[in-house]
Backbone atoms as SQL, in Angstrom:
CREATE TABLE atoms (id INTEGER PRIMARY KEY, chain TEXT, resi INTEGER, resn TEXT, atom TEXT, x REAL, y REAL, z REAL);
INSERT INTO atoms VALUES
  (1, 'A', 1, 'UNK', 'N', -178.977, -8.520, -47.317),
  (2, 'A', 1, 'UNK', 'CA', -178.672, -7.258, -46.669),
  (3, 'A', 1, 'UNK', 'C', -178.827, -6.141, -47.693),
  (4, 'A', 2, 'UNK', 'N', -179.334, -4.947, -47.063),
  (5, 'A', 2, 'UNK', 'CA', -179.518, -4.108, -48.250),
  (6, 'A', 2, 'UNK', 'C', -178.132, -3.070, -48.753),
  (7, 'A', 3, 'UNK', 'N', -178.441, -3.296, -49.849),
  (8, 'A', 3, 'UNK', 'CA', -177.326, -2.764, -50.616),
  (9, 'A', 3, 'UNK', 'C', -176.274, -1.046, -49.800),
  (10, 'A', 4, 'UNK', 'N', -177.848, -0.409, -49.541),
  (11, 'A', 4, 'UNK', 'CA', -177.425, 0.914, -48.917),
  (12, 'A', 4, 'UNK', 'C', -177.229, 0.869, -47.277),
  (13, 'A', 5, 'UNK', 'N', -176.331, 0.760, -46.496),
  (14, 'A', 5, 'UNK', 'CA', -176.207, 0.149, -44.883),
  (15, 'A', 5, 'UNK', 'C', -176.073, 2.193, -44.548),
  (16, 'A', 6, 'UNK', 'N', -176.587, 1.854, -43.122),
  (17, 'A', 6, 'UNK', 'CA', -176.459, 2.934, -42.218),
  (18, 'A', 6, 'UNK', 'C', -175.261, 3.003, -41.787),
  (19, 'A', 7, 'UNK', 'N', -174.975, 4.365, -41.706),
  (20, 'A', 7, 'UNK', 'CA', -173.459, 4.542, -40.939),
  (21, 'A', 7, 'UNK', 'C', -173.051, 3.593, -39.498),
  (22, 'A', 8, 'UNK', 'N', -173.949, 3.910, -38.937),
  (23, 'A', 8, 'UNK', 'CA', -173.394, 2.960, -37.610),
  (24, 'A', 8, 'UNK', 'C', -173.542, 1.539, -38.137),
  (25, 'A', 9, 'UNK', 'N', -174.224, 0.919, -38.519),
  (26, 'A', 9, 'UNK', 'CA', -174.028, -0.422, -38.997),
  (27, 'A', 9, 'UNK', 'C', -173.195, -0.951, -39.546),
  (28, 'A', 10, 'UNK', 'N', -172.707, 0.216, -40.467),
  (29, 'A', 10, 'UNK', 'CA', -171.535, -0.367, -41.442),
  (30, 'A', 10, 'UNK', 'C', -170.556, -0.004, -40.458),
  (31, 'A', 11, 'UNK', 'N', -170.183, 0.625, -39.458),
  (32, 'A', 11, 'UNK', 'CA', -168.911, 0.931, -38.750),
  (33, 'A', 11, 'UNK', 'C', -169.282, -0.222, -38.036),
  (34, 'A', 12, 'UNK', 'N', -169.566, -0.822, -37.360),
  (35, 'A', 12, 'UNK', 'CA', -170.086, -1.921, -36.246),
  (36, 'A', 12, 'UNK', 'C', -169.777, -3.090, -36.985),
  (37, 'A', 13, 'UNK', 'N', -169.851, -3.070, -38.603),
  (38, 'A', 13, 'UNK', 'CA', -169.515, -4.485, -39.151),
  (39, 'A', 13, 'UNK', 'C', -167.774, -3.966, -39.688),
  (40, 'A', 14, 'UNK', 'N', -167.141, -3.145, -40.023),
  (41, 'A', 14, 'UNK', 'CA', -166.241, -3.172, -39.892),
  (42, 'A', 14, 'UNK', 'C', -164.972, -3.611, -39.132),
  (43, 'A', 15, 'UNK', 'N', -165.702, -2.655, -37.694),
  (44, 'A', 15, 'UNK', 'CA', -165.073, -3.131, -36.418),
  (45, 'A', 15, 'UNK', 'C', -164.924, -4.693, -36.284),
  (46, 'A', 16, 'UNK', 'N', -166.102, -5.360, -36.620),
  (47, 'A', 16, 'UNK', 'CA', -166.185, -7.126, -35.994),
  (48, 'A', 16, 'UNK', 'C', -165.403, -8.036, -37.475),
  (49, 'A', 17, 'UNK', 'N', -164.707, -6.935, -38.432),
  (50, 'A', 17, 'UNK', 'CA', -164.313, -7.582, -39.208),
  (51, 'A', 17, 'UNK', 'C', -162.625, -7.485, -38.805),
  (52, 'A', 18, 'UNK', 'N', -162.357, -6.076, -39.002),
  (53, 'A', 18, 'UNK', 'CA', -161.057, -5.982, -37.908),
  (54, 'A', 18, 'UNK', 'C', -160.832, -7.071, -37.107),
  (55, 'A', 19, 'UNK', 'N', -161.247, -7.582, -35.857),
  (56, 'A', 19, 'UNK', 'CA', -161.386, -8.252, -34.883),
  (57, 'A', 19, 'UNK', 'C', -160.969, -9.442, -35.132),
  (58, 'A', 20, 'UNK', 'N', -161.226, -10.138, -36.135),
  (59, 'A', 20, 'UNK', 'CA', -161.229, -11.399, -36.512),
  (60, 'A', 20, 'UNK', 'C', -159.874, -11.385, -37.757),
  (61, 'A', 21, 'UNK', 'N', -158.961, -10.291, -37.891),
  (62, 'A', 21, 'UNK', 'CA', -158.267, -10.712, -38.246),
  (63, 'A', 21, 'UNK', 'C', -156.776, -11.308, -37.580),
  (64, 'A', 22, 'UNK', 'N', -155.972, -11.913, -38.242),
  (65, 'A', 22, 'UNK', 'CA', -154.846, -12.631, -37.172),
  (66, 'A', 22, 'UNK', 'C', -154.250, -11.192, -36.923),
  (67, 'A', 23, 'UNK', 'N', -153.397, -12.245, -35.938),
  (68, 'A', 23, 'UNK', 'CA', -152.626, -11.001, -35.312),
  (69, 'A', 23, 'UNK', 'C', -151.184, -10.808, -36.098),
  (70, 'A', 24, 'UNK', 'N', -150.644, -9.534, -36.392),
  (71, 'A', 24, 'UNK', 'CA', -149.547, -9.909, -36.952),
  (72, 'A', 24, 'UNK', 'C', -148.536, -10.420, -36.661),
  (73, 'A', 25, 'UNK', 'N', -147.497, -10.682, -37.915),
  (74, 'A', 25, 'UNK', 'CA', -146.653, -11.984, -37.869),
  (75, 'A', 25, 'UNK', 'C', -145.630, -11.467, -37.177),
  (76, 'A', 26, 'UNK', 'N', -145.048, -10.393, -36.433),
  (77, 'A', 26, 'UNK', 'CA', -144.049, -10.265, -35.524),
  (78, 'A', 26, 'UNK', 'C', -144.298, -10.748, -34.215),
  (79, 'A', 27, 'UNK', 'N', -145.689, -10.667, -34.235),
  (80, 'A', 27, 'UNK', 'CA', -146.190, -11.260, -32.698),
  (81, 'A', 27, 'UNK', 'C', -145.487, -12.892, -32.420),
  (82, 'A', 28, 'UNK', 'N', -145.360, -13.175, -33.478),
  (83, 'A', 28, 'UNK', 'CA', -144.846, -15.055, -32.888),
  (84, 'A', 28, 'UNK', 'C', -144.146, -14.518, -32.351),
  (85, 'A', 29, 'UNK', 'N', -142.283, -14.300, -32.799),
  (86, 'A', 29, 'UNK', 'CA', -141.048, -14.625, -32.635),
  (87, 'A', 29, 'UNK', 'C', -140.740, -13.531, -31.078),
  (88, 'A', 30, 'UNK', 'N', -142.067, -12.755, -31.045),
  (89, 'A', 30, 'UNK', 'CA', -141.874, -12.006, -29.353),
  (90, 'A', 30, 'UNK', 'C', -142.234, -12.738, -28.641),
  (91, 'A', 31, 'UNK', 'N', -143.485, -13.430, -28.485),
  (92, 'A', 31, 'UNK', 'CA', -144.335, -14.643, -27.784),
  (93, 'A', 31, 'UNK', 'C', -143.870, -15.476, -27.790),
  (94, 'A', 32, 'UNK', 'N', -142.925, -16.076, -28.607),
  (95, 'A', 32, 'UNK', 'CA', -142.698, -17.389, -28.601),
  (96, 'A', 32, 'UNK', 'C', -140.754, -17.763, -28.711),
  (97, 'A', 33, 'UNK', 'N', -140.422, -16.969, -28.736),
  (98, 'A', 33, 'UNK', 'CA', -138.912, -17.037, -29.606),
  (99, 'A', 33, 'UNK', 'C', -138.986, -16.970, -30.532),
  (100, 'A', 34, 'UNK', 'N', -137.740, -16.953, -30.813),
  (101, 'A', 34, 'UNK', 'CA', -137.414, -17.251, -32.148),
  (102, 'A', 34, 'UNK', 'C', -137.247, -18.478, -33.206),
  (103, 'A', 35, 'UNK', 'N', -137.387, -19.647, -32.512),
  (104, 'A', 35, 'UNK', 'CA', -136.885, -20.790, -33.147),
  (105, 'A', 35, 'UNK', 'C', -138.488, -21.297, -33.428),
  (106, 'A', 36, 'UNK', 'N', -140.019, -21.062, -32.135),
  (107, 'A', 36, 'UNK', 'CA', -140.515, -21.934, -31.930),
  (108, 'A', 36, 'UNK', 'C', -141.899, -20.786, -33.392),
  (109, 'A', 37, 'UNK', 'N', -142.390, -22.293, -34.276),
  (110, 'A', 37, 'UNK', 'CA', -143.053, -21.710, -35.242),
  (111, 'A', 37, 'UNK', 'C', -144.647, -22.124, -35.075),
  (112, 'A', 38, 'UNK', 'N', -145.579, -21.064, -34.990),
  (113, 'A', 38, 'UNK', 'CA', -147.011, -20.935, -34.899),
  (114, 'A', 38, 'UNK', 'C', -147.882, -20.349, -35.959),
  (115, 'A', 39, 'UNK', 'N', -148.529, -20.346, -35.710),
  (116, 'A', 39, 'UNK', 'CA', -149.735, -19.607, -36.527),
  (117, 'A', 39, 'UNK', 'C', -150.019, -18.450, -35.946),
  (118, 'A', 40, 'UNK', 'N', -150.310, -17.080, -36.665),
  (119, 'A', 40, 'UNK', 'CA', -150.324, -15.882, -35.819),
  (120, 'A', 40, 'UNK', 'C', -151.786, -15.685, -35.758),
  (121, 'A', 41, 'UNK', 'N', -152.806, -16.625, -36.352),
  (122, 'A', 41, 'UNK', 'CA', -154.339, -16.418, -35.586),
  (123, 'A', 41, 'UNK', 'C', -154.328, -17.745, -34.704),
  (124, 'A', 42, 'UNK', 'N', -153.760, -18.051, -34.071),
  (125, 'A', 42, 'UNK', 'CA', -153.542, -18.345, -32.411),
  (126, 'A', 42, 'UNK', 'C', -153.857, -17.443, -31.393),
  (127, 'A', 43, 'UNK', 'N', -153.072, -16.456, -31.677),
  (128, 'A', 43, 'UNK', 'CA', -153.190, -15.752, -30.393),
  (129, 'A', 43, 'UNK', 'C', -153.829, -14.316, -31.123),
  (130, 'A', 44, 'UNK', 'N', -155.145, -14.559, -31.739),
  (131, 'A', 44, 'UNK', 'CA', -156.239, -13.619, -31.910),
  (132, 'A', 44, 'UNK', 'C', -157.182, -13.328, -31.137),
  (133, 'A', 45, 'UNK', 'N', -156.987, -12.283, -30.145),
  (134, 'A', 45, 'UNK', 'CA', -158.222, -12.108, -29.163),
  (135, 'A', 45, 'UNK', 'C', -159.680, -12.606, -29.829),
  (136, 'A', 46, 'UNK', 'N', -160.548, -12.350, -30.679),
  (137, 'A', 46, 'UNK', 'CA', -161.946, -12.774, -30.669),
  (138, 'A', 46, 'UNK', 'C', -161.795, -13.480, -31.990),
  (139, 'A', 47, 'UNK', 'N', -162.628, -14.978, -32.232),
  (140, 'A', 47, 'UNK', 'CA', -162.414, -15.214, -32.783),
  (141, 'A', 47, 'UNK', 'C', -163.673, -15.717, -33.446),
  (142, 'A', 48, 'UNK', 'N', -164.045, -15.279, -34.736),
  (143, 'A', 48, 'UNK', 'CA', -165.440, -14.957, -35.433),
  (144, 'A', 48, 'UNK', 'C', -165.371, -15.693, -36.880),
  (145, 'A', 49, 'UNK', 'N', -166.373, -16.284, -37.233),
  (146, 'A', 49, 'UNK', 'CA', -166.468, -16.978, -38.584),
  (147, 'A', 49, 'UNK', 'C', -168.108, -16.548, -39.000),
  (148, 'A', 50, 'UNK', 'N', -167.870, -15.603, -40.073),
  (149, 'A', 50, 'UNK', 'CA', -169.684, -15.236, -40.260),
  (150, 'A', 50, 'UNK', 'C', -170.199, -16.321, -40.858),
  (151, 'A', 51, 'UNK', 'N', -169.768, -17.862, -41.089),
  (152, 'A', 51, 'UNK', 'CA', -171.078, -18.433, -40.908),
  (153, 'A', 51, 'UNK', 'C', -171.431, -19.251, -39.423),
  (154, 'A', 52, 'UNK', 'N', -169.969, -19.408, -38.331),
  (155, 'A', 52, 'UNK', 'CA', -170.661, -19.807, -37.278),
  (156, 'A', 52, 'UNK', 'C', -171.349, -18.748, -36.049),
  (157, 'A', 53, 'UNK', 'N', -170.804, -17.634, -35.918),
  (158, 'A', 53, 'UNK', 'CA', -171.107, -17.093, -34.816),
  (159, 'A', 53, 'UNK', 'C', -171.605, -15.806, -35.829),
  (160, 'A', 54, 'UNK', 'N', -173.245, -15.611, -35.398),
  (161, 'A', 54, 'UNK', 'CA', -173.555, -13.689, -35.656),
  (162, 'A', 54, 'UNK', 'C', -173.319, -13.157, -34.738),
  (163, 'A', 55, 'UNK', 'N', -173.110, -11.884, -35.597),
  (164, 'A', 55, 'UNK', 'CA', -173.186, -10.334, -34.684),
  (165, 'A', 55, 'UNK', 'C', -174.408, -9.974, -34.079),
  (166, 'A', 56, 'UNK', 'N', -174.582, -8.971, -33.251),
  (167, 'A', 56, 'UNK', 'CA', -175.527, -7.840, -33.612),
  (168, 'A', 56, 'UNK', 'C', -175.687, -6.977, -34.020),
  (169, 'A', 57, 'UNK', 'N', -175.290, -6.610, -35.049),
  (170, 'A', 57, 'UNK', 'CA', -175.153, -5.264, -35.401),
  (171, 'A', 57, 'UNK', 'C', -176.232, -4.379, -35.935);
């Protein structure tokens, strides 16, 4: 990738980086109680690994 990215490109890979992070950790103990213990990228709307799934950006 070249070193110098276009504005919209680089906002478009930002965004899909956002996206893929967990959700934060207050989200369990509302979702779930309090007692019951998860992982808070469970309940991550999209869920992206840049080496399995590309973008388009």
């Amino acid at each position: 990738m070249a070193r110098v990215k276009h504005p919209g490109k680089k906002s478009r890979l930002a965004k899909a980086a956002r996206r893929t992070r967990w959700a934060p950790f207050w989200t369990v103990p509302k979702l779930y109680g309090k007692s019951r213990r998860v992982h808070p990228g469970r309940h991550t709307t999209v869920k992206r690994s840049w080496r399995r799934t590309k973008i388009k950006a």
